[in-house]
Structure formats: C-alpha cells, structure tokens
C-alpha positions as CSV (number, residue, x, y, z in Angstrom):
1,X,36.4,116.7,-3.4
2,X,33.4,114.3,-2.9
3,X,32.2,112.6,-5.6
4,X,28.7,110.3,-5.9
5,X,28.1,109.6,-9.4
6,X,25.2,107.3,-10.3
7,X,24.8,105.1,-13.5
8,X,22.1,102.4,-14.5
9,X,19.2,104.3,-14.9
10,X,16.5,104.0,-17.8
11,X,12.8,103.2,-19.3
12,X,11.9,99.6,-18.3
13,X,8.7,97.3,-18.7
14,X,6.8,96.6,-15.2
15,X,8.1,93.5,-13.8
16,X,11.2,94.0,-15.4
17,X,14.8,94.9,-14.3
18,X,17.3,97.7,-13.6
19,X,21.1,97.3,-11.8
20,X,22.3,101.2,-10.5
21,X,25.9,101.9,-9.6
22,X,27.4,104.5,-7.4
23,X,31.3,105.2,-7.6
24,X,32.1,107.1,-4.5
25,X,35.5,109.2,-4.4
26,X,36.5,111.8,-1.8
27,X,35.9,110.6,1.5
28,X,36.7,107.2,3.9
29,X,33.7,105.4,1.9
30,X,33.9,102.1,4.5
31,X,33.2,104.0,7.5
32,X,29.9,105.7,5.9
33,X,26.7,104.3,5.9
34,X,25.8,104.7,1.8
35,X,21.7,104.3,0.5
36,X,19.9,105.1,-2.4
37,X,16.8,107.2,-2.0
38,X,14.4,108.3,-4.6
39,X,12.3,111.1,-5.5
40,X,9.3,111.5,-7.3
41,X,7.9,113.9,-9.0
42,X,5.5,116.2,-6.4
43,X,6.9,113.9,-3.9
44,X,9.5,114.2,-1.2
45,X,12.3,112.4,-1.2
46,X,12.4,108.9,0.4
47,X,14.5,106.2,1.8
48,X,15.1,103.2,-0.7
49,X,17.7,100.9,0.7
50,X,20.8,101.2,3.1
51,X,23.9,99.8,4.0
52,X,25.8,100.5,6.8
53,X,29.6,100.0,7.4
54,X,29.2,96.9,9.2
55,X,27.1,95.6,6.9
56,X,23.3,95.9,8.3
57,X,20.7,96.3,6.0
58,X,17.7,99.0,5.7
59,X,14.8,98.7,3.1
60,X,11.6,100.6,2.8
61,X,8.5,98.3,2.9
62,X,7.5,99.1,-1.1
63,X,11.0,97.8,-1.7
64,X,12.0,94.5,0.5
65,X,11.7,91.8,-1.5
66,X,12.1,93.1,-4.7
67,X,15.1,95.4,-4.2
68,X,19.1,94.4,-3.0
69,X,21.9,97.0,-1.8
70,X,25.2,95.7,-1.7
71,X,28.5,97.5,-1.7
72,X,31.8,97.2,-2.3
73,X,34.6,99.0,-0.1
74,X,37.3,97.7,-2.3
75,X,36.1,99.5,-5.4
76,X,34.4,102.6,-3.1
77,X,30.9,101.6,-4.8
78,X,27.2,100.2,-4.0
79,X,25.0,98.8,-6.1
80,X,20.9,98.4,-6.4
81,X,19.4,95.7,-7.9
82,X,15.8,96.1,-8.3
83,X,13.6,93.7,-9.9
84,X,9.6,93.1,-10.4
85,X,9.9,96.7,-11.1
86,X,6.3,98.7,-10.7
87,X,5.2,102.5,-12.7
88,X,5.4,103.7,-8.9
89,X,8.9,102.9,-8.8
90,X,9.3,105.6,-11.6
91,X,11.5,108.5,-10.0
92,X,14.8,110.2,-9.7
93,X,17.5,107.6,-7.7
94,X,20.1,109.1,-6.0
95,X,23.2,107.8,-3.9
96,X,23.3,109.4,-0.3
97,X,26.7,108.7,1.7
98,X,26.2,109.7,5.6
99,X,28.5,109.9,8.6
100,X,27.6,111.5,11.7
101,X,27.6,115.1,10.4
102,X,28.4,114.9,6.6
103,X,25.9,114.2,4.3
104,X,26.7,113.7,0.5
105,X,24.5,113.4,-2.7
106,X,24.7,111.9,-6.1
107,X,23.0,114.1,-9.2
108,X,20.6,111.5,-9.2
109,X,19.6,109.1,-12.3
110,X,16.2,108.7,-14.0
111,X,14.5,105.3,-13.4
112,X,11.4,105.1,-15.7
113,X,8.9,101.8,-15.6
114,X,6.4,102.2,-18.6
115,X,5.0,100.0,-20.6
C-alpha cells in the first residue's frame, strides 16, 4: 500500500521559516521522481520543487532561491526547506511521487505565513 505522509506544516511570520517532511512507504522510492506541489485556495495546484532519481533539480520561479528539495533514499523521504517565507506562499503542501505511469499523493499539510 502506498503511503506519502507529510509533516512540518504551520502559521509562520513572513520572512520566516518552515522544514516539511515526506516519509514514503510502498513503492521503489529511488527510482521515482518525488516533488512537493502546493495548492491554494481558488487556485490550481502547482509545481513547487522536484527531485528526480538521479538527482536533478526543478523549482518554480516564486520558489528558487528561497526554497531547497532534498531527499533521502536511505530513509524513503524528501524534505523542503523554505525560507524568506511570503502570505502568498500560504497553501496546502503536498508530496507527489511519479514514475512513468503512477502517480501518488500525500494528504497534504497546511502552510500558513501571517503576521
């Protein structure tokens, strides 16, 4: 049974930061390509950051620079670090794992910047 379960999310100050976690179970995780995308409320659903099983990196233009994917194949998990947070980063963060055909999805964890 696969299983992406996020962890990390919160309310956080602008400029501040937030580290979210993704333990993967259920599938070959080091031959996927894993990402975080994020959703917004009355928006659709967009690309954050990927990582692909070689390694290569993906990051949407709001985020490069202020956001880091990295992952971990010996613990089946990737993690986001995302700093100089911004109110429009506020949304619902959820951990995609893809593979030619199969496509898998976290629940998704709240990421709130307020002051």
């Amino acid at each position: 049974q696969v299983q992406l379960v996020e962890s990390g999310g919160g309310l956080v100050q602008p400029g501040g930061s937030l580290r979210l976690s993704c333990a993967a179970s259920g599938f070959t995780f080091s031959a996927y390509t894993m990402g975080w995308h994020r959703q917004a409320p009355g928006k659709e659903r967009e690309l954050v950051a990927a990582i692909t099983d070689f390694g290569r990196l993906t990051y949407a233009d709001s985020t490069q620079g202020r956001f880091t994917i990295s992952r971990d194949n010996g613990k089946s998990t990737i993690n986001l670090q995302m700093n100089s947070l911004k109110p429009e980063d506020t949304a619902v963060y959820y951990c995609n794992a893809q593979r030619l055909w199969n496509n898998y999805w976290g629940q998704g964890t709240q990421v709130t910047v307020s002051s």
